[in-house]
MILO-600257 format. One record per atom (N, C-alpha, C): y, x, z; residue in one letter. Coordinates in steps of 0.02 Angstrom, whole numbers, padded with zeros to 5 digits, always signed. Each point is the difference from the previous one (the first is absolute). Layout:
<sites>
YXZA;...
</sites>
This chain:
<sites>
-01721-02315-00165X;-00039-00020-00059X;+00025-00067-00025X;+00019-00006-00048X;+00019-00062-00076X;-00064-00060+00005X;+00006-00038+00019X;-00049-00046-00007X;-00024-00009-00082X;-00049-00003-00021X;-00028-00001-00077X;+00054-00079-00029X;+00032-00062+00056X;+00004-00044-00017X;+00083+00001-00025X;-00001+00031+00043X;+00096+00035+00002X;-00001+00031-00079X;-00032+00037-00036X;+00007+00057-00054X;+00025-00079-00073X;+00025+00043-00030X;+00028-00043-00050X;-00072-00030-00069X;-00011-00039-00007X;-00058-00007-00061X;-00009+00049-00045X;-00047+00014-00024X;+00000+00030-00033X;-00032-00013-00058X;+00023-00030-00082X;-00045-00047-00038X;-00043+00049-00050X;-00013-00031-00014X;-00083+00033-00054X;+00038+00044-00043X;+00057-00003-00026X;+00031+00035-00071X;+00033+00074+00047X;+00023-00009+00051X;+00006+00069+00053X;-00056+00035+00021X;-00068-00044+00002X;-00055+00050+00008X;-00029+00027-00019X;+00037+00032-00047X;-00041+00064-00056X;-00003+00076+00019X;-00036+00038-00024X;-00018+00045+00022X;+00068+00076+00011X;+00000+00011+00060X;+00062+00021+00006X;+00019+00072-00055X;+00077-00012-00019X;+00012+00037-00043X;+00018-00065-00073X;-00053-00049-00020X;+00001-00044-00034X;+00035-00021-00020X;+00068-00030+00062X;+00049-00043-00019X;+00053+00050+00041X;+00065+00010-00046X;+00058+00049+00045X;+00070-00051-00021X;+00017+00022+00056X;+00107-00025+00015X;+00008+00041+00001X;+00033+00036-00047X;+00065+00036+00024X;-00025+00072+00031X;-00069+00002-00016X;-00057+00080+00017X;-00018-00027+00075X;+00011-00078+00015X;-00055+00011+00059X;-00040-00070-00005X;-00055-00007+00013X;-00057-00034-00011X;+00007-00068+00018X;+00006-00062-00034X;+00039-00075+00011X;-00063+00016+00087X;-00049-00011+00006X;-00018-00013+00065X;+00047+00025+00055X;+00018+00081-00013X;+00042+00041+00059X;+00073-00058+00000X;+00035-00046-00039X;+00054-00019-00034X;+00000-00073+00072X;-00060+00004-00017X;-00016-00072+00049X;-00012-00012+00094X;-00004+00078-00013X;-00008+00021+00068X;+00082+00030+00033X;+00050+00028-00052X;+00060+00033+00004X;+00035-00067+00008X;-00023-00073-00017X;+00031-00050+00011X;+00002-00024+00084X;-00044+00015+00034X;-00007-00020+00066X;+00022+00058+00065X;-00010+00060-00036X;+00011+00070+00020X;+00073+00027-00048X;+00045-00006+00016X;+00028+00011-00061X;+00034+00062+00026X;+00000+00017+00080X;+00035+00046+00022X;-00066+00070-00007X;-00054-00017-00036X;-00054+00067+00004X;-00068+00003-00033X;+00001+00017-00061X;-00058-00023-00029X;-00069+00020+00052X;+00004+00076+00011X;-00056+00007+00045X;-00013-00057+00071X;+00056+00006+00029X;-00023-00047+00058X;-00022-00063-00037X;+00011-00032-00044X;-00010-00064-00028X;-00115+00008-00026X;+00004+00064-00022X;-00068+00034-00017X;-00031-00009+00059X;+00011+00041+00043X;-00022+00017+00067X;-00032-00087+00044X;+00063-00052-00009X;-00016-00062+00029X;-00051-00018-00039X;-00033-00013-00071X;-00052-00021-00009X;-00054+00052-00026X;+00001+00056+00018X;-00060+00056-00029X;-00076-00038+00037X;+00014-00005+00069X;-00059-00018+00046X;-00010-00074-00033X;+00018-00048-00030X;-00037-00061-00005X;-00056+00012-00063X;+00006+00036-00047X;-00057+00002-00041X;+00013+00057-00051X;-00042+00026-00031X;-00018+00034-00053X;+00058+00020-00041X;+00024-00072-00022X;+00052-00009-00056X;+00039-00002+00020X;+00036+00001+00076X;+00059+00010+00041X;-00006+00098+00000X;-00040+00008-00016X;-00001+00080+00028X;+00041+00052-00065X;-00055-00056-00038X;+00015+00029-00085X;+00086-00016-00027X;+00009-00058+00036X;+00114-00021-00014X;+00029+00069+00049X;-00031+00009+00050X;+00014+00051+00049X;+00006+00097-00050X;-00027-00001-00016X;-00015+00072-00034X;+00033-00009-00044X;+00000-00047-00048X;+00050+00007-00078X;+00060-00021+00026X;+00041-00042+00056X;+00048+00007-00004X;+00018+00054+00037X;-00029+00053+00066X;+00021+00056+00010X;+00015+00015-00041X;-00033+00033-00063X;-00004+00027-00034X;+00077-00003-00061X;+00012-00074+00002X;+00056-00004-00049X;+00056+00002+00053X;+00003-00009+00056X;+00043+00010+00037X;+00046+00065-00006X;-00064+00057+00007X;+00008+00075+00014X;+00029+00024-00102X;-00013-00043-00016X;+00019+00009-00090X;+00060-00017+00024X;+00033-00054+00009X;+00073-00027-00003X;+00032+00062+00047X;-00012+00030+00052X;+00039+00029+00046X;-00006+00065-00029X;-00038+00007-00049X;-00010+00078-00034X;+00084+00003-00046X;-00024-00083-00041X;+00059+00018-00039X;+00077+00005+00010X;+00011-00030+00068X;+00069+00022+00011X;+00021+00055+00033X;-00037+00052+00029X;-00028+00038+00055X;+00035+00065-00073X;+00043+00039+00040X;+00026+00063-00046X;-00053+00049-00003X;+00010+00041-00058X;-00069+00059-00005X;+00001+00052+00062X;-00031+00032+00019X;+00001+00049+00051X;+00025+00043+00010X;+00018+00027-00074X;+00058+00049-00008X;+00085-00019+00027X;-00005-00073-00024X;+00085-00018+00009X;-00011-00015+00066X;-00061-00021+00048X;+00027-00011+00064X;-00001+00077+00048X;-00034+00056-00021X;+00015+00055+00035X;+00073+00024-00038X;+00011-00032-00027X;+00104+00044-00040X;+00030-00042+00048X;-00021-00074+00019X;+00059-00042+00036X;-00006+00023+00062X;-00067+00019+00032X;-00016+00003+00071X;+00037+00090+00006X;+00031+00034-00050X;+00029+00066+00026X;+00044-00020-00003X;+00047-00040-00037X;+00060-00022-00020X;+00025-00028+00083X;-00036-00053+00009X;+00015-00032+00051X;+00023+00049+00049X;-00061+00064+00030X;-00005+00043+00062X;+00070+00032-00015X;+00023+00029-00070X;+00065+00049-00013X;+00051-00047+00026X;+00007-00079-00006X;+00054-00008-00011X;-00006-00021+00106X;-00047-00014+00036X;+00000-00014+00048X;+00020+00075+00034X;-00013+00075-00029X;+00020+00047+00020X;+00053+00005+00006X;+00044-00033-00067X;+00075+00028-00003X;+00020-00051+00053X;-00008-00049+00006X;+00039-00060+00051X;-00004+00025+00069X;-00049+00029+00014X;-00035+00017+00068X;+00072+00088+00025X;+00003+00032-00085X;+00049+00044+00023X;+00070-00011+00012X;+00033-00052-00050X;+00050-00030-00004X;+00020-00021+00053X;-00029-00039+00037X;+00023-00022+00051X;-00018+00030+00092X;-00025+00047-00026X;-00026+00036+00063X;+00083+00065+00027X;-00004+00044+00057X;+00057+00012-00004X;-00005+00066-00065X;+00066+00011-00022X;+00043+00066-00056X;-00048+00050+00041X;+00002+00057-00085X;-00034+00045+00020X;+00056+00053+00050X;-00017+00056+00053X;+00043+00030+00024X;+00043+00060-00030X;+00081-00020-00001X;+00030+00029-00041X;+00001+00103+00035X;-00002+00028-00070X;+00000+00085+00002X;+00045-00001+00061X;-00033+00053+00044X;+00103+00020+00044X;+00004+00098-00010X;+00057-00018-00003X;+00040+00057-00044X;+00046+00030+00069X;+00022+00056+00016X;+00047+00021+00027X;+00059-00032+00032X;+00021-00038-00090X;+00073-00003-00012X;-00005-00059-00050X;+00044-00061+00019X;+00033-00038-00059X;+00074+00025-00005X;+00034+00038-00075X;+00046-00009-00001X;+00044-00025-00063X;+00042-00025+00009X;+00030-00022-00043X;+00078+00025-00015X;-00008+00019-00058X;+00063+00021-00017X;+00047-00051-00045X;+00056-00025+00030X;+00047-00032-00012X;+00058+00022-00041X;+00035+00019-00075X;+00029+00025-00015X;+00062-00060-00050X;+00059+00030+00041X;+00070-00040-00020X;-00005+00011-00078X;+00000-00059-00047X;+00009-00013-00053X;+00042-00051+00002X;+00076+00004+00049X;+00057-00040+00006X;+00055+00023-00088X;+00052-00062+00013X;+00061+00025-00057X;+00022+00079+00013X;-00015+00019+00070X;+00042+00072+00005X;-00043+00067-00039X;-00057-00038-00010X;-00034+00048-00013X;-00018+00016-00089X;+00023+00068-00027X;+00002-00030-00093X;-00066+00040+00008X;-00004-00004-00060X;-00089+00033-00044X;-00003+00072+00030X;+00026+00052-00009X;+00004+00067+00018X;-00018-00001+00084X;+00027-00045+00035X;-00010+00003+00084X;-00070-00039+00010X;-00030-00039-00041X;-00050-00036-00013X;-00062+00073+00003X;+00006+00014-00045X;-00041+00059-00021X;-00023+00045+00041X;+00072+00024+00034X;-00002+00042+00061X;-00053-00014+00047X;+00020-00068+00014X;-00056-00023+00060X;-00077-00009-00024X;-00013-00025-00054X;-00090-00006-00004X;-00012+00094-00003X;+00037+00031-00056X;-00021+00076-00003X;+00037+00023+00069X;+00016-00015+00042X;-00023+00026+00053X;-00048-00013+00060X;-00017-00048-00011X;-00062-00026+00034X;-00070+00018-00015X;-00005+00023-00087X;-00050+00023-00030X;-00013+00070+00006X;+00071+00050+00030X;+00017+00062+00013X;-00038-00010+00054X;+00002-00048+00060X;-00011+00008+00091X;-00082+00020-00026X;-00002-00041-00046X;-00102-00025+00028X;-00036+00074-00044X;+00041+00019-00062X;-00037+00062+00000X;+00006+00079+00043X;+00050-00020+00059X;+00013+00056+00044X;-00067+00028+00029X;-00020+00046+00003X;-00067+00028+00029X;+00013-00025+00111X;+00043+00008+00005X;+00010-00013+00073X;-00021-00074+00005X;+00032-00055-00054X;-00001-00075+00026X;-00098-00010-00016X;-00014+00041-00075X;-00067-00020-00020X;-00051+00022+00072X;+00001+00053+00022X;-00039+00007+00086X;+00003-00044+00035X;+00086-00032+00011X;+00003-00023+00070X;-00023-00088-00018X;-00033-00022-00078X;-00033-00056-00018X;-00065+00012+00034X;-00024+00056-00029X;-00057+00019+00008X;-00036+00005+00066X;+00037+00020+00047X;-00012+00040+00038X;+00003-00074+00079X;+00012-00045-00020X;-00007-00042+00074X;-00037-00034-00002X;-00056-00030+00065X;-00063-00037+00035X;-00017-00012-00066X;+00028-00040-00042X;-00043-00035-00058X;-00005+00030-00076X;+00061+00076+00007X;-00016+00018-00068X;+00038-00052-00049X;+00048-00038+00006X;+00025-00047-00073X;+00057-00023+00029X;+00041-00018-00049X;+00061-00055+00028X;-00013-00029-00053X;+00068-00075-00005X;-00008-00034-00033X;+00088+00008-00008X;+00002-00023-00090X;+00076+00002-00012X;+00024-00060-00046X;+00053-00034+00005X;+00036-00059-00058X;+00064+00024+00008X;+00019-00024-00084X;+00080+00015-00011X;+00045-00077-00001X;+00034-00004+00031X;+00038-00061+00007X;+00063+00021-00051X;+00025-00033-00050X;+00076-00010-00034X;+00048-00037+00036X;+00044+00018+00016X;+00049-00067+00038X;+00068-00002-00024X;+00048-00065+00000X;+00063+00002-00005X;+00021-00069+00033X;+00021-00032-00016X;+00041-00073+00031X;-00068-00052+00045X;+00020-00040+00037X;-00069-00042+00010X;-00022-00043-00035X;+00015+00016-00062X;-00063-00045-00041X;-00031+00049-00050X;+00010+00062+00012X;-00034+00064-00048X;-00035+00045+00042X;-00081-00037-00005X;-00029+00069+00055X;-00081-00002-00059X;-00015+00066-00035X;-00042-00022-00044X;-00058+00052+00053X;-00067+00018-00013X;-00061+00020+00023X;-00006+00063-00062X;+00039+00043+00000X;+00011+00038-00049X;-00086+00060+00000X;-00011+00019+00053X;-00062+00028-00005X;-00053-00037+00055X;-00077-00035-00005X;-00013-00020+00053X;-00034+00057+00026X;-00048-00032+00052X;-00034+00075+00053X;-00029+00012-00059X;+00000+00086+00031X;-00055+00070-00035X;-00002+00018+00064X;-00087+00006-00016X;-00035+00051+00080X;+00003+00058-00019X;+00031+00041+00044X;+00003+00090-00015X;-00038+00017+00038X;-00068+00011-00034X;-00034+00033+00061X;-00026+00068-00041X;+00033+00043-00049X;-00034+00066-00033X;+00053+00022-00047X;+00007+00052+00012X;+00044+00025-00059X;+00002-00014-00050X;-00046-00045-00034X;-00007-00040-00098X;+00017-00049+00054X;+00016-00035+00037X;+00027-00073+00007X;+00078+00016-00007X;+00019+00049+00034X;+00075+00012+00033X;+00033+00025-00058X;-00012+00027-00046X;+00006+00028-00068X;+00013-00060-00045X;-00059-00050+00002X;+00019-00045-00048X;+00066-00058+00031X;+00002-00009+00046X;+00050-00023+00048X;+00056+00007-00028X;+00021+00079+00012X;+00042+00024-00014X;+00021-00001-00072X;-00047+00003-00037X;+00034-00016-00082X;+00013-00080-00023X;-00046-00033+00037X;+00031-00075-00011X;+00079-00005+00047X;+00003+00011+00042X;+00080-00012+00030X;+00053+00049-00042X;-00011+00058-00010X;+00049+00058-00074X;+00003-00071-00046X;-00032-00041-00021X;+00002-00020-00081X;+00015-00075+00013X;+00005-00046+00073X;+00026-00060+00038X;+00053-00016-00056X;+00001-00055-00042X;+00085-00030-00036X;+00022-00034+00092X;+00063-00008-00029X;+00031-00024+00024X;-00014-00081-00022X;-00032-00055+00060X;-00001-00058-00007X;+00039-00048+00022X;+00034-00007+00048X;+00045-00016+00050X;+00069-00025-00053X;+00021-00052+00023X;+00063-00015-00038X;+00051+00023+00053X;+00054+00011-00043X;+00074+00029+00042X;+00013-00063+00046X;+00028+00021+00055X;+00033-00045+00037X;+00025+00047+00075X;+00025-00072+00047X;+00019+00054+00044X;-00052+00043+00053X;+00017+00007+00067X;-00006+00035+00037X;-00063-00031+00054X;-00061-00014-00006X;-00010-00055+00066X;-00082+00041+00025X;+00026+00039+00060X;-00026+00059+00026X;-00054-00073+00048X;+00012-00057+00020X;-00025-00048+00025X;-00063-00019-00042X;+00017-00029-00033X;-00057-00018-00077X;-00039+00048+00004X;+00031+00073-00038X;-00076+00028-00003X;-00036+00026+00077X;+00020-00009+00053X;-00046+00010+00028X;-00021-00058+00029X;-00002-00042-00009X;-00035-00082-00011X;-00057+00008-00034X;+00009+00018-00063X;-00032-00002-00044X;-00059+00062-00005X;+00000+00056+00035X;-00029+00085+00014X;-00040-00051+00051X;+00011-00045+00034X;-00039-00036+00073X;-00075-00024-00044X;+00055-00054-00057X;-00060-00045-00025X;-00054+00078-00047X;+00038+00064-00028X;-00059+00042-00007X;-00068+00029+00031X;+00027+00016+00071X;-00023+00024+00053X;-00058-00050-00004X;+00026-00080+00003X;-00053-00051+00045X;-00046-00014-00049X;+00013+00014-00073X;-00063+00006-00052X;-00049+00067-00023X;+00026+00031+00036X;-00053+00073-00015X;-00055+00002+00046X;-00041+00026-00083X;-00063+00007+00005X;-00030+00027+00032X;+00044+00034+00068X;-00012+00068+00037X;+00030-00040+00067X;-00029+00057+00056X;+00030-00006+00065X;+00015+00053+00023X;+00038+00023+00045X;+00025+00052+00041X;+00048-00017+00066X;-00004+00016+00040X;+00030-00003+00051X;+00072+00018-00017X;+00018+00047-00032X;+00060+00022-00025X;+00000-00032-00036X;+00082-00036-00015X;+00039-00039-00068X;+00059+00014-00002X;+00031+00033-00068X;+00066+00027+00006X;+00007-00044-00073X;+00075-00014+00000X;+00054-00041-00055X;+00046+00051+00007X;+00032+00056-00052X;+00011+00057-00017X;+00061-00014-00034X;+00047-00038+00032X;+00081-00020-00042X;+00038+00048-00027X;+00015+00010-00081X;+00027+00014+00017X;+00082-00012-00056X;+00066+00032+00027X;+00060-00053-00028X;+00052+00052-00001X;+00031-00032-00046X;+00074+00032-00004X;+00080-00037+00017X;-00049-00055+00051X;+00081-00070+00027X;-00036-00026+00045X;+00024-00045+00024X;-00005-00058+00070X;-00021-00056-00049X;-00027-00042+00063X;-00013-00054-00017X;+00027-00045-00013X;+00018-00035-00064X;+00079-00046-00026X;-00040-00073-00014X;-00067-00009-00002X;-00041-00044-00018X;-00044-00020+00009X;-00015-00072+00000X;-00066-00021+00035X;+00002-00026+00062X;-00062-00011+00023X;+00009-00035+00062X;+00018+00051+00080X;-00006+00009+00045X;+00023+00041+00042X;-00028+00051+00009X;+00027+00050+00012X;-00070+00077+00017X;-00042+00013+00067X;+00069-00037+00019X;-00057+00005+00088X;-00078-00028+00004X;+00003-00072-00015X;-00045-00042+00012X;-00062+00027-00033X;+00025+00041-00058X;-00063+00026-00050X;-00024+00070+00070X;+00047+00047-00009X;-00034+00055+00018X;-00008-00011+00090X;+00021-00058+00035X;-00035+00001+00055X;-00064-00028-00017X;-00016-00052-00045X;-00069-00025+00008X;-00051+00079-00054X;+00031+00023-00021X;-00052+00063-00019X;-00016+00027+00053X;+00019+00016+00059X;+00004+00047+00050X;-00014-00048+00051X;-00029-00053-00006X;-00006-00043+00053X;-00099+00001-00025X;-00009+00025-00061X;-00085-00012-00029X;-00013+00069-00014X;+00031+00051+00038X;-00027+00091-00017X;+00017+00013-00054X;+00058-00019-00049X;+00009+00041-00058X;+00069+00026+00027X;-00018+00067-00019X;+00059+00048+00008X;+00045+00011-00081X;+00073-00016+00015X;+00049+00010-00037X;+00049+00061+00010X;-00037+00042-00068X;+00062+00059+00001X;+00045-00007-00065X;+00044+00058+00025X;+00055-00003-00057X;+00016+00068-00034X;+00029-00006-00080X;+00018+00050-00039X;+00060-00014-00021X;+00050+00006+00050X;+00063+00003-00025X;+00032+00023-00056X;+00033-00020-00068X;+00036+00074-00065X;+00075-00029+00036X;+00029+00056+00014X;+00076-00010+00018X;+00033+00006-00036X;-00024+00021-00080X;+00070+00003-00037X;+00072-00052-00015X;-00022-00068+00014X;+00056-00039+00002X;+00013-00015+00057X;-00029+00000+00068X;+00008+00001+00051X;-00026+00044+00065X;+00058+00046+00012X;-00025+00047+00034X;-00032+00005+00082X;+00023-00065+00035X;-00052-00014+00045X;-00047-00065-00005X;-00035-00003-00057X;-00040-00047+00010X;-00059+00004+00024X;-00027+00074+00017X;-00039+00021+00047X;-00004-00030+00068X;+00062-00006+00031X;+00023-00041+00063X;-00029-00060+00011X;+00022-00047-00069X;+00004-00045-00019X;-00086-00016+00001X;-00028+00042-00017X;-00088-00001-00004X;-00027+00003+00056X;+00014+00044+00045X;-00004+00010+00068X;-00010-00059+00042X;+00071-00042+00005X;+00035-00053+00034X;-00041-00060-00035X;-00002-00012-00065X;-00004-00081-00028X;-00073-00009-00031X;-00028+00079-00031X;-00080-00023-00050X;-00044+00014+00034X;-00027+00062+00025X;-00048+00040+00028X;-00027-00044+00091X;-00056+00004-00017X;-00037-00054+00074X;-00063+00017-00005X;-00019+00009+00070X;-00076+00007+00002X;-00011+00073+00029X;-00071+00006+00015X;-00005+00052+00056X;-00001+00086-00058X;+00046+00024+00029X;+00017+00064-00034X;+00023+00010-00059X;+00052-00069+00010X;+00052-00007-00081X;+00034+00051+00006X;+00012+00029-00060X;+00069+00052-00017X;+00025-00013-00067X;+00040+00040+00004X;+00041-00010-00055X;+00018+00069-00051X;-00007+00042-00055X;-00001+00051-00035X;+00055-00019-00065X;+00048+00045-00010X;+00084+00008-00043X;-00021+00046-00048X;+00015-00049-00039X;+00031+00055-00080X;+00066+00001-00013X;+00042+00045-00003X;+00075+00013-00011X;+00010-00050-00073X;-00028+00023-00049X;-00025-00023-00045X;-00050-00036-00053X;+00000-00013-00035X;-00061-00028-00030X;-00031+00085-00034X;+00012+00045-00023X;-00001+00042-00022X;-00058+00044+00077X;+00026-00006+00053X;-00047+00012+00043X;-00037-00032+00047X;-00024-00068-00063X;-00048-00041+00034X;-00066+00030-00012X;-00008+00020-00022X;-00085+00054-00018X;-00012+00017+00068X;+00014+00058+00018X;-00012+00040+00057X;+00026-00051+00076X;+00029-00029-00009X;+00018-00061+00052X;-00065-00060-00002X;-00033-00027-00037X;-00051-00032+00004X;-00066+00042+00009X;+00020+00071-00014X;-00078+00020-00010X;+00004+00015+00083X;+00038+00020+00044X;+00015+00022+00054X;-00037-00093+00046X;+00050-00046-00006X;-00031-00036+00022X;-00073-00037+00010X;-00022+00002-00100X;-00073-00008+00007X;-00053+00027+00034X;+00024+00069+00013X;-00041+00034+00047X;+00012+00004+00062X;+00036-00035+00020X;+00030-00024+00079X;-00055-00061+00019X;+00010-00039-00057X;-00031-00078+00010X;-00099+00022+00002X;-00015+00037-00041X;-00063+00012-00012X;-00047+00038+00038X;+00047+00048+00040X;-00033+00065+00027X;-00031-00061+00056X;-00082+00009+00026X;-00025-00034+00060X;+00037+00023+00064X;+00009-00001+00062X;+00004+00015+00048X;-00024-00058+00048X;-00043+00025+00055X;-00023-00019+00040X;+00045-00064+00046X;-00023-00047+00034X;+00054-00031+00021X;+00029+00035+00060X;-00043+00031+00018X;+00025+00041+00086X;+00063+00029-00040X;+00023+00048-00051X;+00050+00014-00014X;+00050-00007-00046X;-00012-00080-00003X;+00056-00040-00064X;+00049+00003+00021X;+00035+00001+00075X;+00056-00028+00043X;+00041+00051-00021X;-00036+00072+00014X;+00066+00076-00012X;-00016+00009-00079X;-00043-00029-00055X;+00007+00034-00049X;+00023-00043-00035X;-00023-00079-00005X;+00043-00014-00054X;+00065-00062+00024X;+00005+00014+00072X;+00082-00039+00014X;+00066+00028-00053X;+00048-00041-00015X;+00041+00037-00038X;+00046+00042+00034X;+00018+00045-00021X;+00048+00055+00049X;+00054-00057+00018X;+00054+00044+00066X;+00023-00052+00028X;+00066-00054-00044X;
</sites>
């Protein structure tokens, strides 16, 4: 309690009847009391309500203008239930953001098809390869053997490649999990331009680069295949070993699609220097002319499920 002697004077022209005299919408008496109390009009009320009558009466009118002043800066009720959802949404999104990724689809199969868009290769041999890749996926045998393993779907990207500084993301993943997925698949890779600039040979690069695909898809699978495939050796880029041992050092399996028409054992050459990883092989086209039926043969090598008890005799490469 405020001693009555402690309280500030209060002279005859302040003691008018409250309401009488106003500052600023609050009552010169409350003004005189906010001078000694300056951190609370009520507590300043509260210290002299008990000494008399007219302490009770400064007490009530300055509540009173108090609860006026805090009205008026105080937002309407509407804008504080918009801020108070605003707030909860945006504490939702932070709360997801940083909590762990949602868990990615898993699919059968990641595969990736890698196709030589080197100098050796002109427009006509270009062609060959997307329309024959678009040939594999509408085969009724490959569309089952999508269909048909633990998860029902694979997942597919088209890689462009030529020299090591030309590796473009020519198709990214499509989930095939239904015949209208595998269909539309298939007509986006038929109608693929050619993006890739000419250059040379660097069988290293793109599967560097098929790695960094693999490690961004939206999908998981135990199976990961990088689906090379070329019509030369590797003349460019950084080394091939170092690439395709560290693929095969993280479970991605590297196969190969040899075209021999300018070189007739580069199949060998696929065997020995590209292909790594558990149940790599390697599949020959004499020609570009019979790369159709040579990729569609392999895709359904790479796709068909088999159990692991019998990966060892089915998909080792013959000797």
């Amino acid at each position: 309690m405020v001693h009555q002697a402690a309280l500030p004077r209060i002279k005859a022209r302040d003691q008018k009847p409250v309401g009488a005299g106003q500052r600023g919408g609050v009552p010169n008496h409350a003004h005189a009391l906010l001078k000694l109390f300056p951190h609370g009009a009520r507590e300043a009320a509260r210290a002299g309500c008990a000494r008399s009558a007219f302490w009770g009466q400064i007490w009530r009118s300055t509540a009173r203008a108090a609860s006026r002043e805090e009205s008026a800066i105080r937002p309407p009720r509407s804008l504080r239930r918009a801020l108070s959802a605003l707030a909860a949404l945006v504490a939702a999104t932070l709360a997801a953001s940083s909590g762990a990724p949602a868990r990615a689809q898993t699919v059968d199969l990641l595969l990736v098809l890698a196709i030589d868009c080197s100098y050796s290769v002109d427009g006509g041999e270009y062609d060959l390869q997307r329309k024959g890749v678009a040939y594999a996926l509408q085969d009724p045998e490959i569309q089952e053997a999508i269909l048909s393993g633990p998860n029902g779907a694979i997942a597919i990207s088209v890689v462009q490649w030529s020299s090591g500084a030309s590796q473009v993301l020519a198709l990214p993943w499509r989930l095939l999990d239904s015949p209208e997925a595998i269909a539309a698949t298939a007509a986006e890779i038929a109608a693929l331009p050619r993006t890739t600039r000419d250059g040379a040979t660097s069988i290293s690069a793109a599967i560097a680069f098929s790695m960094g695909v693999i490690q961004r898809s939206p999908y998981q699978a135990v199976r990961r295949i990088i689906d090379v495939s070329g019509d030369g050796r590797n003349n460019n880029g950084p080394p091939l070993a170092r690439y395709r041992e560290a693929a095969a050092a993280r479970g991605v399996t590297i196969n190969g699609l040899a075209i021999l028409n300018e070189h007739p054992t580069l199949d060998y050459y696929f065997k020995a220097q590209v292909i790594a990883g558990f149940g790599a092989f390697v599949e020959a086209a004499n020609t570009y002319s019979a790369y159709q039926e040579a990729i569609r043969r392999k895709m359904l090598r790479e796709i068909r499920y088999v159990p692991v008890s019998d990966r060892a005799d089915r998909l080792d490469p013959p000797g």
